[in-house]
N, C-alpha and C positions, 0 to 999 in steps of 0.2 A: 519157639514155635507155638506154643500154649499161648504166651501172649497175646496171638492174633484172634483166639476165640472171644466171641462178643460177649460180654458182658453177663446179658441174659441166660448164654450157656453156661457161662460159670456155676450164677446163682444154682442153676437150675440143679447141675452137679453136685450142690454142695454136699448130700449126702454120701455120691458116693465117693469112696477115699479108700485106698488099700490096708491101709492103720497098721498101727504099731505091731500087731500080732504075728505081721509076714515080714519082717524085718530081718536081717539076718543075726543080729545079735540077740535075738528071742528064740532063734529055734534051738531047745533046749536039747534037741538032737545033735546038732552041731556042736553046740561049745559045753554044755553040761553046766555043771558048779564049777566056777575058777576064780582066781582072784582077780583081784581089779585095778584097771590103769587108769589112770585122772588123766583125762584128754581137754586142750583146753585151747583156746585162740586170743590173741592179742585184738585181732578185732571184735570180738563177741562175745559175751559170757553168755554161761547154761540158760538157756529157754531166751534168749532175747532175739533182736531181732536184726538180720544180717545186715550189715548197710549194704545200701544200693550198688556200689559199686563191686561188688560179689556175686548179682547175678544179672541175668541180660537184661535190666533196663539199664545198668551201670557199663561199666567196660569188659564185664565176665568175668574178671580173674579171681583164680582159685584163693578163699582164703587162706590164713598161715593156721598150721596145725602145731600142736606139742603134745608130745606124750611123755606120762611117767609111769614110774613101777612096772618095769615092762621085768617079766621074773629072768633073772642070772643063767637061768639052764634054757630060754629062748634062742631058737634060731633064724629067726625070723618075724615080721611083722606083716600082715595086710592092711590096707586102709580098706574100705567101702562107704560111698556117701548115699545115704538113699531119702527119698522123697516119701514120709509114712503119709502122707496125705492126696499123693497125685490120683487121679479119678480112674484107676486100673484095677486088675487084679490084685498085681504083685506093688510093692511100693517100685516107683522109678529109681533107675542108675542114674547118680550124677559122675560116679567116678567109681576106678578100682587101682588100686597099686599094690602090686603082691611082692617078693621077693625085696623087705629093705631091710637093713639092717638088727640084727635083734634085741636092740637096746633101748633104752631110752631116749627119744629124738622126738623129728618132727619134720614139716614140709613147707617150707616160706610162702609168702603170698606167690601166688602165680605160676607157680612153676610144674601144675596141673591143666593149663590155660597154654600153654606155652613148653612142652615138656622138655627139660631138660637133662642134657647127656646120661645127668646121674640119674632119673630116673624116666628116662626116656622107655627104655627097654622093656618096664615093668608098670606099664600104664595098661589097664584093661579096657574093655571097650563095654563103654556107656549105655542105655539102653537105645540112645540112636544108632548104636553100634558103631561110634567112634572112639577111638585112644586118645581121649582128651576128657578135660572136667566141663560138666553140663551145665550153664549157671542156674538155676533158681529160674522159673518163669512161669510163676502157675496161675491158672486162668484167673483172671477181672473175676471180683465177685464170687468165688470159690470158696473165700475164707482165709482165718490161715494153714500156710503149709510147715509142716514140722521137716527141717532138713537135717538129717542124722549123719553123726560122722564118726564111726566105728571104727574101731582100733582092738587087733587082733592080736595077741604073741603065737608063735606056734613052735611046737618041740622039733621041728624040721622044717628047711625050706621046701617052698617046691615051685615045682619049672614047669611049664606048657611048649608044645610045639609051636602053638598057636597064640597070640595074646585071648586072653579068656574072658567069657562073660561071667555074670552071674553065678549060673547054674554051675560051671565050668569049675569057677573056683572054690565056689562051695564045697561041692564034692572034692577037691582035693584038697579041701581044710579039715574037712569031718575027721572028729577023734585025733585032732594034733592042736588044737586051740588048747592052750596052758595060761591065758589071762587075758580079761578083754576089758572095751572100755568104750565110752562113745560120749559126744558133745552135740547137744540139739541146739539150732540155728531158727527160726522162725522168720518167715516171708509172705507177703499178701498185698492183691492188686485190690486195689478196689473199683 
């Protein structure tokens, strides 16, 4: 959607940007001091930059994820992908998946694009407010955009009525985050 602003408005935007400070792996309310997971992807290493085919100029599908060091007493993990650069408030949702296993793992390409059975059920809704992964599409001319892909453990699972946003799941993370971790992706129209 972002894509179709003209150019000019990107420029014009570039200052504004939600930044790293509203991220959810920054709010030191939430997650506090804890150790840390090395989160990583076969398509991209830290700070580089997403190939196309990972966000909607490409075919959209989710990149693959892996995580380690996820600590032995976890019951759970969240992902969150957020956009530290989108011209908002808050950074943008590209995705949320709560409820996976407490281990060390990971998420293959696509299967956030496309959800499947095993994590069908525990996909959040995006800030369009859909249960799927957002691809990447930030305004022509904006800059680049920093895409963050956090990685939670938590000493309890936990469940919603509802699938959850944001806000949603944050508050049902606070004071149970036990080690966190996150892999930045970079994207830019020009």
């Amino acid at each position: 959607m972002l894509e179709k602003l003209p150019t000019r408005v990107g420029r014009k935007l570039q200052k504004v940007r939600a930044g790293v400070d509203e991220l959810a792996i920054t709010d030191t309310e939430l997650t506090g001091v804890n150790a840390v997971i090395q989160v990583t992807s076969e398509a991209f290493g830290y700070g580089e930059t997403l190939p196309s085919e990972y966000t909607s100029d490409g075919n959209g599908t989710s990149p693959p994820l892996q995580w380690r060091g996820v600590p032995s007493d976890a019951e759970a993990v969240v992902v969150i992908i957020e956009d530290a650069d989108s011209p908002t408030r808050r950074p943008l949702v590209h995705a949320i998946v709560w409820d996976l296993p407490g281990v060390d793992g990971g998420l293959p390409a696509g299967v956030l694009s496309k959800p499947t059975h095993a994590v069908a059920e525990s996909v959040g809704r995006n800030s369009y407010l859909s249960a799927s992964y957002l691809p990447p599409d930030p305004p022509p001319g904006h800059g680049p955009h920093r895409y963050v892909f956090q990685v939670f453990a938590l000493d309890l699972p936990v469940h919603f009525e509802t699938r959850p946003g944001r806000n949603a799941l944050l508050d049902a993370i606070r004071d149970h985050v036990i080690a966190k971790g996150l892999l930045i992706g970079t994207y830019e129209r020009h």
